[in-house]
VEXLOFI-691702 format. One record per residue (C-alpha): y negated, z negated, x; residue in three letters. Coordinates in steps of 0.001 Angstrom, whole numbers, plus 500000, padded with zeros to 6 digits. Example, Ala and Ser with C-alpha at 12.3 -4.5 7.8 and 13.67 -1.06 7.14 Angstrom:
% VEXLOFI-691702
504500492200512300ALA;501060492860513670SER;
***
This chain:
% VEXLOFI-691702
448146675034685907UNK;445532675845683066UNK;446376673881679510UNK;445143674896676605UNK;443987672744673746UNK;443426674032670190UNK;441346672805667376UNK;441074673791663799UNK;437861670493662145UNK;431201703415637720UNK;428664706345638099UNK;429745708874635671UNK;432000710413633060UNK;433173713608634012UNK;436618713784635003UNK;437650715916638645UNK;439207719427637800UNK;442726719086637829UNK;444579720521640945UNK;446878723422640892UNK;450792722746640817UNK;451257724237643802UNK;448892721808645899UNK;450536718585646630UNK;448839715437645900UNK;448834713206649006UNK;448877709607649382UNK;445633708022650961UNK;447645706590654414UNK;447989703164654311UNK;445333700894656251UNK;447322699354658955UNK;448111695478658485UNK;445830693986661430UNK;442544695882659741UNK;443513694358656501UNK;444295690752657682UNK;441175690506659704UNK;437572692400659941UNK;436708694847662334UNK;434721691589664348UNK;434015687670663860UNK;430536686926665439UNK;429516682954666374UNK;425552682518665583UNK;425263681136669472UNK;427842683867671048UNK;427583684390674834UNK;430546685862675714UNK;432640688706674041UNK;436400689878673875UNK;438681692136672132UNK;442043690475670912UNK;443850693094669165UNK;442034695459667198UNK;439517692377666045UNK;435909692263668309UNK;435316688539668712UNK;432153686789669651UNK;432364683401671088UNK;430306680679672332UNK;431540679402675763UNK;430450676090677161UNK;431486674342680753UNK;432348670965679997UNK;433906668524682521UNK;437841668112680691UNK;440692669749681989UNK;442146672129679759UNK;440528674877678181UNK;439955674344674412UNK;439876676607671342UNK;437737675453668524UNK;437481677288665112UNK;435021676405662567UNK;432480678171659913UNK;430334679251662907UNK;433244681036664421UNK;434862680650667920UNK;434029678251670266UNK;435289677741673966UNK;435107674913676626UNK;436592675089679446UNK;436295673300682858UNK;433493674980685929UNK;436266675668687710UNK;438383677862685611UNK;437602681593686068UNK;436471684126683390UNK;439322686071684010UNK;441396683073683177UNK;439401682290680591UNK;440132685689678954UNK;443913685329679901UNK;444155682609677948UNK;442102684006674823UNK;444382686954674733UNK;447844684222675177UNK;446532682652671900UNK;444732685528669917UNK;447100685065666780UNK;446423682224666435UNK;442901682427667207UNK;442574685566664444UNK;444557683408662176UNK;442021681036661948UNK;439094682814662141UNK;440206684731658965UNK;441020681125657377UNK;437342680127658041UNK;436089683310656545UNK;437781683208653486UNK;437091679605653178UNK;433531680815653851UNK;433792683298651330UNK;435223681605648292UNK;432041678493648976UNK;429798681433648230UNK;431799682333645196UNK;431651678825643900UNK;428289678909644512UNK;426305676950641921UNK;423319678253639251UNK;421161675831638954UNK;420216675579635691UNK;420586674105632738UNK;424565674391631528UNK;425953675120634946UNK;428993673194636167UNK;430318671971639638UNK;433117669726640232UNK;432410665501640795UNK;435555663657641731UNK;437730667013641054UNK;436523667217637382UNK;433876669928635907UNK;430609668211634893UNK;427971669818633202UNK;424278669620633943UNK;422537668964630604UNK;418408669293631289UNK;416919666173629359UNK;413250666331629688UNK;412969663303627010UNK;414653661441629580UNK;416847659704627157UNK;418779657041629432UNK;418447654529631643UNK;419574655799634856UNK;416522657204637592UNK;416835660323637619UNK;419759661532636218UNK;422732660022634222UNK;426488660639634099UNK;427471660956630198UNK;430860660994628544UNK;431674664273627175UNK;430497664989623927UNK;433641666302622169UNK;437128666348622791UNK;438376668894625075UNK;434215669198626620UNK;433626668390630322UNK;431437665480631015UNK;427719665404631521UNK;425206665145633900UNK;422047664492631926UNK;418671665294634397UNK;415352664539633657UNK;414202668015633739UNK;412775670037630928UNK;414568673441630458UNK;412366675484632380UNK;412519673244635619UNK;412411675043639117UNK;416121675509640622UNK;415300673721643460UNK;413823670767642043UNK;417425670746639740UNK;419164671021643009UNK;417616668296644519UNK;417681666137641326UNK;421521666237641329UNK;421516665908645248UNK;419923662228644689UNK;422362661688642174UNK;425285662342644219UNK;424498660723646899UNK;424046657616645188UNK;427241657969643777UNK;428392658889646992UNK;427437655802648855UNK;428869653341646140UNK;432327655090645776UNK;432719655468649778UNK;431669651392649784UNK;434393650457647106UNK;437244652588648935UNK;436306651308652727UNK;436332647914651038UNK;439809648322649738UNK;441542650172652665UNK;439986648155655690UNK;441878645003654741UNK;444868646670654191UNK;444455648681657549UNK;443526644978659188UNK;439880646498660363UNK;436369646017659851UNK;434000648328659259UNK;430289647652659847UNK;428190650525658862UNK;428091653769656577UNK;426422656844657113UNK;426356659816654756UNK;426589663334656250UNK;425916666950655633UNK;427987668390657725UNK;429543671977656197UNK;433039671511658522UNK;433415667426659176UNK;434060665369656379UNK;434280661897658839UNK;433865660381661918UNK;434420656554662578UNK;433047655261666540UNK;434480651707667921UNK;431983649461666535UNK;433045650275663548UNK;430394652755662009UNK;431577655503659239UNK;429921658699658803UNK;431402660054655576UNK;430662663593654187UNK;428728663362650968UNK;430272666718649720UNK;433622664766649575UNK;432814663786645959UNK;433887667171645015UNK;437376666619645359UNK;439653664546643508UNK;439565660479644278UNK;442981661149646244UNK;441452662889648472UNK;438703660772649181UNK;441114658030649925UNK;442976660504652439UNK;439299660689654487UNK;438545657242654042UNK;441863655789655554UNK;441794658646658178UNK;438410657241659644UNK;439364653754659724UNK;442862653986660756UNK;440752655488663968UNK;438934651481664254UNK;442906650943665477UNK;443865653773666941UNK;440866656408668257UNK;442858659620668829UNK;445334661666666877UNK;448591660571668086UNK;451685659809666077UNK;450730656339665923UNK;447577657639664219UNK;449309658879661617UNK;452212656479661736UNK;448967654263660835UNK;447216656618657746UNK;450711656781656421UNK;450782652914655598UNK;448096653432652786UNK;448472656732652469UNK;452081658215652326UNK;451120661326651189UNK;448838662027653544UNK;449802665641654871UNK;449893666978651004UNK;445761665387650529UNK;445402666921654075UNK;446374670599652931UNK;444123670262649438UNK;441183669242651571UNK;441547672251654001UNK;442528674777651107UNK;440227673754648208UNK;436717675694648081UNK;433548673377647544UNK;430408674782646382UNK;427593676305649086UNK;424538674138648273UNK;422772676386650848UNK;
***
């Protein structure tokens, strides 16, 4: 028998000419439901295999890996298959068409996701604002380079009721780019010392070690943690509120004790983290900026 495992990581002024009485005005008919819950097709940059689930045109990636289910994997790229050499394409399709709500369902998820990163998209210039530890902060351009800090400098806000500060050493008329990449440094600097200080205070609590830390990119994974006890911890996560953070942080090392996602996985987060599954819903439903 073939399981199935699923993953979710104006133009002008003039006014018409009014109608006679006697000609009815009708109603536009309504767009049906499926057309207006998801597009016409989802397309995966690597796609090598094609099917139509409902009224949606999906393009998917399949891969032959050696497991023994067939598994479902949404993400930003789109839909992604793997399935066993042995299972048919026929079967393959049987089973796409067994799940396609829930396969649509998330593939609309990841595109509005998608879409409201692009909306929060940041200017970068001098005023703009994107959020650091769930707060707005403010780049301020400082070519006079008036503190301390290489680089760039958090300051408190200036008046009551004003969003904190980032001051850059930049003068006004700096290159986007090179303001991008200023406050990239920045953040992952501040990155790397806040993941430090909360792996430092969960990992005795979780009765674990950790050994190394490694900062990702990675626009759909915000962890990993392998058996030797190495992190990998999405820089992005300093986005979000410190809650949050703490969520990812105690995820990945509750996986030095137990490396899958059983109940005693989160029988384990839920020791330093009772409110897990509310920080696991903000981190899913929360838009972070594109920095593409």
């Amino acid at each position: 028998m073939i399981q199935l495992a699923l993953e979710f990581f104006g133009t002008g002024s003039a006014e018409p000419a009014p109608r006679p009485a006697s000609v009815p005005v009708q109603a536009a008919p309504a767009a049906p439901l499926r057309s207006v819950l998801f597009p016409a097709s989802f397309g995966h940059p690597q796609a090598n295999r094609e099917v139509l689930l409902g009224e949606a045109r999906v393009a998917y990636l399949l891969q032959r890996a050696r497991r023994r289910s067939i598994g479902f994997v949404v993400d930003a790229d789109g839909l992604s298959v793997r399935a066993p050499a042995w299972v048919t394409l026929t079967a393959i399709d049987a089973a796409l068409q067994e799940k396609s709500a829930w396969i649509l369902r998330k593939l609309g998820d990841a595109q509005l996701r998608q879409q409201r990163r692009q909306d929060a998209r940041i200017e970068w210039k001098n005023g703009a604002v994107f959020p650091f530890l769930g707060e707005p902060l403010t780049i301020v351009l400082d070519a006079g380079h008036r503190f301390k800090e290489r680089g760039a400098a958090l300051v408190d806000a200036p008046s009551e009721g004003a969003t904190r500060e980032l001051h850059v050493a930049l003068p006004l008329a700096a290159d986007p780019a090179k303001i991008r990449d200023a406050v990239h440094a920045w953040l992952l600097r501040q990155a790397r010392a806040h993941f430090i200080a909360r792996l430092d205070h969960f990992a005795p609590q979780l009765n674990v070690r950790w050994t190394r830390l490694r900062l990702s990119s990675a626009q759909t994974r915000w962890g990993s943690a392998r058996s030797d006890g190495s992190i990998c911890l999405n820089w992005r996560l300093l986005h979000f509120r410190p809650s949050v953070i703490d969520y990812v942080v105690a995820h990945e090392l509750s996986h030095l004790r137990v490396m899958d996602h059983s109940p005693r996985f989160w029988d384990t987060v839920a020791t330093v983290v009772p409110d897990y599954k509310e920080l696991r819903r903000s981190l899913k439903d929360e838009a972070t900026p594109s920095w593409d």
